[in-house]
N, C-alpha and C positions, 0 to 999 in steps of 0.2 A: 611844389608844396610837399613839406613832407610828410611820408606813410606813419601810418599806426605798426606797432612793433612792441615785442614783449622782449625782455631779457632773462635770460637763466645761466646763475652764477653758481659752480662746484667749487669747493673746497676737497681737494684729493691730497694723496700723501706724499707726490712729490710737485703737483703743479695745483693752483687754479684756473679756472678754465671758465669762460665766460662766452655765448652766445645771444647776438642780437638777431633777432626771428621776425619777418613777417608774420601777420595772421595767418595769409597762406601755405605757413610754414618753410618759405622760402630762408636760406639763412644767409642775413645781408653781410655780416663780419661779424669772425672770434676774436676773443682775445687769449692770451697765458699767460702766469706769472708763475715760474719755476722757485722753488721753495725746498729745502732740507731738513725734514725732522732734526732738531738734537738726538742723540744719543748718550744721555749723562750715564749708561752703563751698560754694560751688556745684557741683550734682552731686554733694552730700555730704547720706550722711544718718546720723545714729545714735541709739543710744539705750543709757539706763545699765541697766544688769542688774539695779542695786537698784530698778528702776520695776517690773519684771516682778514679782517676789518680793513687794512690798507691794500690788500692785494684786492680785494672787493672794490674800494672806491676808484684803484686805478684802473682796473678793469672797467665798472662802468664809465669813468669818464673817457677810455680811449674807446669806449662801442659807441658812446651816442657823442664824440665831439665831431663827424661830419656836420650833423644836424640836418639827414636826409630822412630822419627814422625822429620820430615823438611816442617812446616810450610809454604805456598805458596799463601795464602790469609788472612786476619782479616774479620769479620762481629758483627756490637757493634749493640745495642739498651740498652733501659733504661727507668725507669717509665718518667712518664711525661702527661701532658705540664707541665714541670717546668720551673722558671723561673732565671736564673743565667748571670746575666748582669756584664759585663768588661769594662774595660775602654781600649783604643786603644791599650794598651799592649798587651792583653788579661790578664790583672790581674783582678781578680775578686773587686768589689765595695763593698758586702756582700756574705753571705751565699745564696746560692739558695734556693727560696721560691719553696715549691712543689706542686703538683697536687690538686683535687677538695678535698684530707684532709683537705687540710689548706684549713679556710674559713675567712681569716681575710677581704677578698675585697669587702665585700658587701654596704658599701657605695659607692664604686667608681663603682659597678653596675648599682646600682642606678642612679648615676651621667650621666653614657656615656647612659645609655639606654633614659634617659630626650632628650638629646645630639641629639640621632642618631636614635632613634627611636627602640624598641623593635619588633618589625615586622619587620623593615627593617634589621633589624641583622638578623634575623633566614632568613630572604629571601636571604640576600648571603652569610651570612657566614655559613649558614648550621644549627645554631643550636642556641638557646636561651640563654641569657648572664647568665653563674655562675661562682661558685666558681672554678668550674671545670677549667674556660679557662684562657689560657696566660695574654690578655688582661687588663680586670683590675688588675692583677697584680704588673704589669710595673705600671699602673697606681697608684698603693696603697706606690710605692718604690719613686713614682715622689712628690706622694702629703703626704707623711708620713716621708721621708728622704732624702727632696730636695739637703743638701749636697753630699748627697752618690750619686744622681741619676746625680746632675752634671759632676760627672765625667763618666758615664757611655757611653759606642756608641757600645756596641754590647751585641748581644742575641743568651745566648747557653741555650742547655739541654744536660742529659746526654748522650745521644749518640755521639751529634755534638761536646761537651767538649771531647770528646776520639777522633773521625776524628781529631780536630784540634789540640791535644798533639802529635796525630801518623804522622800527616803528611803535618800541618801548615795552611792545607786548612780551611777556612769560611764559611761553609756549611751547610742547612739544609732539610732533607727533608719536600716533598711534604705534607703527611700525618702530620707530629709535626705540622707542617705550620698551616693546617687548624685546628689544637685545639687550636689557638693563636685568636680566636676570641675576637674583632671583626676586627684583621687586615690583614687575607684572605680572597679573593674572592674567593667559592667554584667553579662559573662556570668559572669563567677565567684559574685559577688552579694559581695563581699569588698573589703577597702583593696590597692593595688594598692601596695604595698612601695617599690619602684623609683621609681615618679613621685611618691607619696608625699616620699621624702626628699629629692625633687628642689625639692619645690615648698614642702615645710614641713618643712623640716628640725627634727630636737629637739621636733615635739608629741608627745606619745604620743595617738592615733588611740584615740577611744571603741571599745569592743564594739560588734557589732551584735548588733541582734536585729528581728523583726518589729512593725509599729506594734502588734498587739492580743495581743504577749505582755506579760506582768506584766515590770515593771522591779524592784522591790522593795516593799515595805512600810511607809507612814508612820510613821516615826519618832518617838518620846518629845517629841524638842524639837520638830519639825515640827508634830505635834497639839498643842503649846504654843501655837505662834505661829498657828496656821490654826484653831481647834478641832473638826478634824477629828480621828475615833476612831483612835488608835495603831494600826497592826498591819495596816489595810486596805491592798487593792492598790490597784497605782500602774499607770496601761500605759505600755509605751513611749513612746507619741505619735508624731507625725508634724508636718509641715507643714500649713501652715491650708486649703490649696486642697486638700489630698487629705482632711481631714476631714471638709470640707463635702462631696465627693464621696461619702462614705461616709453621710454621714446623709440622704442623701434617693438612696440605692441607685442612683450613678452607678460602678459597678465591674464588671460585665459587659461581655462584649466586646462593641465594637459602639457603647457609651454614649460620648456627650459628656458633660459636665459645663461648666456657662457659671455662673461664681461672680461676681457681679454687689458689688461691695464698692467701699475705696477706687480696688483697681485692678484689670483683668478676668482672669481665668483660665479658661483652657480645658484639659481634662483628658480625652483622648480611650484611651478601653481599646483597646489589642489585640492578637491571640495570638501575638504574636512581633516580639520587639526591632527597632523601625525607627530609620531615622535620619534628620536632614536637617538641612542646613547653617542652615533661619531658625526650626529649632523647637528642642525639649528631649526626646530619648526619655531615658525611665526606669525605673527598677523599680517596682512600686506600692506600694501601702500595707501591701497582704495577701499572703502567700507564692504566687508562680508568675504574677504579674500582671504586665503591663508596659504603659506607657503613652507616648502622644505627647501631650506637654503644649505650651501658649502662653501667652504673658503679657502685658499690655496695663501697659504704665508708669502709664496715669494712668485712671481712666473717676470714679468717683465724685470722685474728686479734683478734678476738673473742676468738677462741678457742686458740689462746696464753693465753690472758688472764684470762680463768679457767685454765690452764694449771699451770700457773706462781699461781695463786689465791691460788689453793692444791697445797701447799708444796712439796707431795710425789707425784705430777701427771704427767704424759709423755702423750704424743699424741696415743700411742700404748694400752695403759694400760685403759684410759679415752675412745676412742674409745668402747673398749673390753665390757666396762659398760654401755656405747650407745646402745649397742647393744643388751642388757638386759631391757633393759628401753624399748624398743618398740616405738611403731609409735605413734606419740603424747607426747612422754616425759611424760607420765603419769598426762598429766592434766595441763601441763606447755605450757606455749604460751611467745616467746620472740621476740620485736622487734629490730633490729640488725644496730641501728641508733646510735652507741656508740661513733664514729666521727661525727655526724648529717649523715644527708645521700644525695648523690645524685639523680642517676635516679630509678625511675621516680618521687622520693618525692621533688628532688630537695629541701630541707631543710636543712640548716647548723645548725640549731639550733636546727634539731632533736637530743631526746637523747635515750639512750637502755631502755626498758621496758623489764621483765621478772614478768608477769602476772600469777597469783594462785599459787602462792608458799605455800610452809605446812612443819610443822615439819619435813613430813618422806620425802621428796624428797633430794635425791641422790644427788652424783657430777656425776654418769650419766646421768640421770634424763636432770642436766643443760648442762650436753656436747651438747647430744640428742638435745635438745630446742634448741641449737647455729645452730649446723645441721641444723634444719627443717627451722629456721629463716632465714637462706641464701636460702634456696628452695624455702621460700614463697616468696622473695625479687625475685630470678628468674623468678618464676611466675609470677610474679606481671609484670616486667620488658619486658619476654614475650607476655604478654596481650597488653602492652602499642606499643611494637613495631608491632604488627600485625596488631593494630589498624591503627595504621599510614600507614599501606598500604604494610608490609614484607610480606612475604612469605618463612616462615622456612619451610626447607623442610629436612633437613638433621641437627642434633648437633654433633658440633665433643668436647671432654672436653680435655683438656690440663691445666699442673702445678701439682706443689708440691700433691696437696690435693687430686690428683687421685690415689696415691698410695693404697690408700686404699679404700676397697671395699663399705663398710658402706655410706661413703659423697655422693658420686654419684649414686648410687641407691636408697640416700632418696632424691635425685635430679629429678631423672627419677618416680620417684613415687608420688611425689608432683604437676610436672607437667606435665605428663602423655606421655612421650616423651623419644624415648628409646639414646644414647647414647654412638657413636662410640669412642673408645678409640683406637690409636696409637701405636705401639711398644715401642715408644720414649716419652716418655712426660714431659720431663725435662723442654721444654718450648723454654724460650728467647733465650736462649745461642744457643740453635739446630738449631733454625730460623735463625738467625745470622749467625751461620757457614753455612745453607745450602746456604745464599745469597753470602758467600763470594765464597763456590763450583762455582756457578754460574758463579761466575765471569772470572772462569778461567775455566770451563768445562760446562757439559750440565747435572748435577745435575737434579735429579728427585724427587718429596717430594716421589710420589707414591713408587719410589725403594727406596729412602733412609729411608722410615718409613710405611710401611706396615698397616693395621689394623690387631688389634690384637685379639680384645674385642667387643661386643657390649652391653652396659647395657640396659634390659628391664626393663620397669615397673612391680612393682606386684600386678597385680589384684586385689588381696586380701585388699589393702592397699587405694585403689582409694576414698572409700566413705569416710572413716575417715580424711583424709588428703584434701578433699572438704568442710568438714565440719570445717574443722582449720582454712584452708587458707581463709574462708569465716568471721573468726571470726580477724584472722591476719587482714586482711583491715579495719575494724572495731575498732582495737586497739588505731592506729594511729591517726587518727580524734578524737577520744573521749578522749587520752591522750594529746594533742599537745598544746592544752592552758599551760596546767599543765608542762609540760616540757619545755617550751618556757618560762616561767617564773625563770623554775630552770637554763635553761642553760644562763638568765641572768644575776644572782646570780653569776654564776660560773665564767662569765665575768670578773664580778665587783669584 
């Protein structure tokens, strides 16, 4: 006979990722469907909505075509703030413009922050106007493809694009909400009217609701296309870095969250609304939460591309040679600004530095240097949020990149902070299902994903990797004329 069982489906920036869950939170089979932003320019990224929608349906139909598992909730999330505008059909206008990758809006930054004032955005929307947010985005599609933008009157991302194929509802959560800056109010917990029709004039603005309340109910034609049971709930969703926070019980005050994927995220709990000019404060996933969030532009992306760079090279193998190279990479120091970066450099036009390079150095040598460069960028990231007034007290790591021992112990050694790992760390997809558990039961992150692991620092390691990261901050400033030059070039 078969189990009762939840599904939760991410939408991320190079793959989607699907997990079928027992109640117990036992996870019976994933799925993936790898996927390639476009690049129609530099500093451009996007992706077409109908990718999302088909890679969703083959996803569920390859998790529940045993037919060992009967399906009795959905739970979606998805990178973002992306920015994917319809017109009253819901037919899409263009491709969806994506997250703080894409850095094309920096003139309409410029513009609205003249407008509305740069203080007064991080005073209610939470967080300082970039590339990162929704906002100028719309704004970049109004004043760059005024035909396209006329027909436009609504605003998805990927998770609300899935709620509204499965079950027609207009939805978005609270947390996507508040990365739309500057068109939520963080203390109201609401769209904020006024700067709304300043920045996007003519969308009508989704409902909100919370990530783990019910959106609606699959649909006649939706269990057509997915063969998923008609009539099950659907949750709101969220964002893929606060999913993953949720599935290995990173929402307590106090907790980091280190999401180790294409690219790094840090998700820091705490009890009352902070702000700061190089970070993202927000509302969180779950009602009365708030958070100081960070973003790293590039970290597994990196190490795709040594990966892809060596011919004969895999992740397993390239590792193996990291781990021969030692601490420091043998002299090598790499800045990991290969999309420009966001927090805390907040720079679009940063670009990768790999500094003292020599005939004899290795391709592990430069794996190693990718490694340490996301550690130093955590560090770095870590400073800035404690600055502001955090209080880490706990990190839990989740994603792809904890599989392996190597990443996260040159994580924990860089920034001297040990490292609770999860049974589970597959990520968005797990989040997702345990929200959609939720929904129909009283789901536990604690029983359904246990601790497994805890990564400490090694001592031994501490001075040399003081002495890096000291030179890492140093890089930056003394390069950035020089690559701010090149990434205009590359522009042009």
């Amino acid at each position: 006979m078969p189990r009762n069982a939840v599904i939760g489906v991410d939408i991320g920036t190079s793959s989607s990722k699907g997990a079928l869950v027992g109640l117990d939170g036992a996870l019976i089979r994933s799925a993936v469907r790898e996927h390639t932003p476009a690049r129609p320019g530099p500093g451009r990224f996007e992706m077409d909505a109908a990718v999302w929608w088909r890679e969703f349906t083959e996803i569920a139909r390859e998790l529940t075509a045993p037919g060992d598992a009967t399906v009795i909730a959905v739970g979606v999330s998805g990178m973002g703030p992306c920015v994917l505008l319809t017109d009253e059909h819901d037919t899409p206008v263009r491709p969806a413009i994506l997250y703080g990758v894409d850095t094309r809006s920096v003139r309409q930054i410029e513009r609205i922050e003249s407008r509305l004032g740069a203080g007064e955005i991080v005073r209610r929307g939470g967080s300082a106007l970039t590339t990162q947010a929704a906002g100028p985005k719309i704004a970049w599609i109004a004043e760059e493809e005024p035909e396209l933008y006329a027909r436009a009157r609504r605003l998805y991302m990927p998770s609300s694009w899935l709620v509204a194929r499965l079950t027609g509802a207009y939805v978005l959560d609270h947390h996507s909400a508040s990365q739309c800056t500057p068109l939520y109010d963080t203390h109201t917990c609401q769209w904020y009217a006024p700067w709304a029709a300043e920045v996007a004039p003519g969308i009508d603005l989704p409902p909100l609701r919370w990530s783990g309340e019910a959106a609606g109910t699959v649909t006649a034609e939706a269990a057509r296309e997915t063969g998923l049971p008609a009539g099950i709930p659907v949750t709101t969703g969220t964002i893929d870095a606060w999913a993953e926070a949720l599935s290995v019980g990173a929402q307590h005050t106090g907790d980091l969250m280190l999401m180790y994927g294409t690219t790094m995220f840090l998700v820091h709990t705490v009890p009352e609304p902070l702000t700061s000019p190089s970070l993202w404060g927000t509302v969180g996933a779950l009602p009365g939460t708030r958070n100081l969030a960070g973003g790293m532009a590039t970290s597994g992306a990196v190490t795709n591309w040594l990966r892809d760079l060596f011919a004969d090279g895999d992740h397993a193998g390239l590792t193996r040679l990291a781990a021969k190279s030692g601490p420091g990479a043998n002299g090598l120091l790499m800045l990991p600004y290969f999309s420009g970066e966001r927090t805390p450099v907040m720079d679009p036009d940063a670009r990768g530095v790999i500094a003292g390079l020599t005939l004899s150095h290795t391709r592990g040598d430069l794996y190693r240097a990718a490694l340490e460069a996301t550690a130093y960028g955590v560090r770095h990231n870590i400073e800035v949020i404690e600055a502001a007034g955090g209080d880490i007290r706990r990190v839990v790591a989740v994603g792809g990149g904890t599989q392996g021992s190597l990443w996260t112990q040159i994580v924990s050694d860089v920034t001297g902070r040990p490292q609770e790992l999860r049974t589970t760390t597959i990520g968005a997809s797990y989040g997702g299902a345990l929200l959609a558990a939720q929904l129909v039961g009283d789901a536990s992150v604690d029983d359904w994903n246990p601790v497994r692991e805890t990564v400490t620092p090694h001592a031994g390691h501490t001075a040399r990797y003081d002495e890096l990261y000291a030179l890492y901050r140093r890089l930056y400033p003394a390069t950035s004329d020089l690559v701010h030059t090149l990434a205009g070039m590359q522009e042009r």
